[in-house]
Phi, psi and omega in degrees: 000117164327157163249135185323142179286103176326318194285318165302318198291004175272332188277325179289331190286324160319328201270356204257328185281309188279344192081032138099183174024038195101298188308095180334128173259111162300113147311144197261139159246159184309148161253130192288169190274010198260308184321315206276310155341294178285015163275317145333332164271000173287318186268316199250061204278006160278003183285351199315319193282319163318297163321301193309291179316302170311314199319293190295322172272326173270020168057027200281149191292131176277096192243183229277311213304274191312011183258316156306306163344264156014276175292341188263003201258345182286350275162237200342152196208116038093110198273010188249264169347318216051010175269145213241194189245036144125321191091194215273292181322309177312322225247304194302296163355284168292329154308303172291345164335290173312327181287336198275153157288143196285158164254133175256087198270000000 
């Protein structure tokens, strides 16, 4: 068997990284606790502003998966219940939350 050519063999081990034909291998990463929280809104999506609040008071990292979360339980309405997580007014709120600066005592 011939031997590989550094620049192929760079290309295979690339190819090799990715899961062959381009595609990239995600590492699955930990999840956060602001994440874990925001699983609860999958069942409770009126709970949203209570989360939003823990979110805020334990300072906790706001990451984009819990932001989705976040935003779909504001728009979401509970198929038992019927109570929904707020709507649009719910949704502008928790935005300007974000928007304001944190005080650091």
């Amino acid at each position: 068997m011939p031997a590989m050519r550094p620049a192929a063999a760079n290309a295979a081990a690339g190819q090799a990284r990715r899961g062959g034909r381009g595609a990239r291998v995600v590492e699955p990463r930990e999840r956060s606790l602001g994440e874990m929280l925001c699983d609860r809104l999958d069942e409770e999506p009126w709970a949203v502003v209570d989360v939003w609040e823990e979110l805020l008071r334990e300072q906790l990292r706001i990451t984009e998966p819990a932001l989705e979360a976040i935003f779909r339980a504001c728009g979401a309405k509970d198929s038992q219940s019927g109570k929904g997580g707020g709507g649009l007014p719910t949704a502008l709120s928790i935005l300007r939350d974000a928007n304001m600066p944190q005080s650091h005592s």
